[in-house]
N, C-alpha and C positions, 0 to 999 in steps of 0.2 A: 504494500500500500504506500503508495507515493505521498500522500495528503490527508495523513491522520487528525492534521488537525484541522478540517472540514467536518469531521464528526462530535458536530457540538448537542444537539438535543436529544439524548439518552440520559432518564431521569434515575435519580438515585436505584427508584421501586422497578424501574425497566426490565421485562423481560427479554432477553437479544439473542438472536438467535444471526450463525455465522454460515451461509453459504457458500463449501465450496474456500475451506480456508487453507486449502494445499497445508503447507507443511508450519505455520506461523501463523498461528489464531490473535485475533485479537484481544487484545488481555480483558475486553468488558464484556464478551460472547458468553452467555451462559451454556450454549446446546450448540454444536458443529452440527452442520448437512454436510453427509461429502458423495460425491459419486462411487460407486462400486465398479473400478474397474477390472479389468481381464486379466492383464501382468501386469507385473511390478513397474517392467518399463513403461507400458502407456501411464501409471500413474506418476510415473516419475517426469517423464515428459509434460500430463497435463499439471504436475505443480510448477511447472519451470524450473525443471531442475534442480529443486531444493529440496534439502531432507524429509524425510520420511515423518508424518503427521505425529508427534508424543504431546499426549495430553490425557489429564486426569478429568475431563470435561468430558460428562453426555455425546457421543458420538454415532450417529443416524447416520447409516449409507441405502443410500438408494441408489434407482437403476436412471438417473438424472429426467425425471419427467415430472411428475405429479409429486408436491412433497406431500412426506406422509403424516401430516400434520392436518387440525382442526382450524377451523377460520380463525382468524385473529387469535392466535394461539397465544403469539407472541405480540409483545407492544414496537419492538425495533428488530431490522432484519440487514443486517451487513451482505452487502454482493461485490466485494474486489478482488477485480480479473474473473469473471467469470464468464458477463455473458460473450465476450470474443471467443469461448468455446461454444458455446449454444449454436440450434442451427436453428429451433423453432425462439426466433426472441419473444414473438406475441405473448405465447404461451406462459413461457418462462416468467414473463413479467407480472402473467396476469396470477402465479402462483406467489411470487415476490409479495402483492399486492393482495391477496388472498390472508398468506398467514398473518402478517401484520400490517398497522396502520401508517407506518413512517420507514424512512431505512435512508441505506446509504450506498450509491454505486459507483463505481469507479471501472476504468477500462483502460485501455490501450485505443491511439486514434488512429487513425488511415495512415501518415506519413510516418508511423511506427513501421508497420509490415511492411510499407513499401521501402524501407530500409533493410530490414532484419527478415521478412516475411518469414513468420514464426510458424512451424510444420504446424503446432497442433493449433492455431487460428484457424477459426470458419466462416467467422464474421467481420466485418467491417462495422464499427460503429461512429458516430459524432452525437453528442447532447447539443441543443440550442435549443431557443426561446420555448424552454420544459419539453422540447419532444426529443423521445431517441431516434436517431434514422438511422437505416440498418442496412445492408446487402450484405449478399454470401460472397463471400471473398474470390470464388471462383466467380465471378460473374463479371470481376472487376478489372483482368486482363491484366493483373500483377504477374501472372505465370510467364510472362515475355520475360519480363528484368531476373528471373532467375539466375542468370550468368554472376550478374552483380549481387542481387540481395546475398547470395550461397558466402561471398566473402563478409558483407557484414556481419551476417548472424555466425558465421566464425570467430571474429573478432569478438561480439558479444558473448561468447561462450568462454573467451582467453581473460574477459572480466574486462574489457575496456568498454566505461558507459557513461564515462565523464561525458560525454556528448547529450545522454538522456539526462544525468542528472544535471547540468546546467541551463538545459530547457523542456524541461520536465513540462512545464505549462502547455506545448506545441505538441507533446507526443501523448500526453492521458489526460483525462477528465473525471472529475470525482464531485460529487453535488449529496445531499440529501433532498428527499424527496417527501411529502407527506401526502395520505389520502387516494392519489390515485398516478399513473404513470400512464404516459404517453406513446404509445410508438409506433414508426410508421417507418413503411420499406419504399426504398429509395432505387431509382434506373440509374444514376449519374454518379462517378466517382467525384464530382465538383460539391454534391449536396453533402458531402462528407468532410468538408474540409474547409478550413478558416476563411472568414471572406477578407485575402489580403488583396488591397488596391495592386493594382495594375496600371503601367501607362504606355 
């Protein structure tokens, strides 16, 4: 999580629930959701390559569709780095927004992948004016630059990211959300990405 401290309204009495916390939970998560994957490697890959989940915290794995939880179970529901793995995001969100009433998401943006194009990305996201817009990432004709991405995401692998962390704002987005969530799929790699002036 890039922007911990965007997670300002989780109340003392909150219940929080963590979806999807790869291998470093949030210290204020009461309950982890994590996906049940097949091998060790696909789950190692989908935490981005960080250790192996250790925690004395409630821990629910599902088969990543329907959580297995009751409406408004919880009062707060953490989602970072998640939905760039999702392929149905409607769905996902409208569970996000099922078990509780407020939360917090955070992503990877378009001119991430199209640097690194990370294998286990599926999605393309950007937030603006409250809506998510989304595309499948194969849709978006990144698979040409392959030649090139194949070297950055080597480089990010060897630990050099002084590049993400000193503009961390251009490459993830992270917001809280209350009530209800927005999302809409997008035709255009343009509707995913900053609207920088031109001349």
């Amino acid at each position: 999580m890039f922007f911990a401290d965007r997670i300002t309204n989780i109340r003392s009495s909150d219940r929080v629930l963590e979806v999807g916390p790869g291998g470093c939970p949030h210290p204020r998560a009461d309950v982890l959701l994590e996906k049940q994957f097949s091998t060790e490697a696909e789950a190692f890959g989908q935490r981005g390559r960080a250790a192996a989940l250790s925690t004395t915290k409630p821990t629910i794995y599902f088969d990543g569709s329907q959580f297995p939880f009751r409406d408004k179970e919880f009062d707060y529901v953490i989602c970072s780095h998640v939905l760039e793995h999702v392929t149905d995001i409607k769905a996902f969100c409208s569970e996000l927004t099922r078990v509780a009433g407020k939360g917090y998401i955070e992503f990877p943006i378009i001119y991430y992948d199209y640097l690194y194009d990370i294998p286990e990305h599926v999605t393309l996201l950007f937030w603006q004016n409250d809506i998510i817009r989304y595309m499948a990432k194969k849709d978006s004709g990144i698979q040409a630059f392959s030649p090139v991405t194949r070297l950055f995401f080597y480089t990010l692998q060897q630990g050099h990211d002084a590049l993400l962390r000193a503009f961390k704002p251009l490459f993830f987005q992270g917001f809280e959300w209350e009530g209800s969530l927005t999302v809409e799929q997008v035709n255009s790699i343009s509707e995913l990405c900053w609207p920088f002036a031109t001349k």
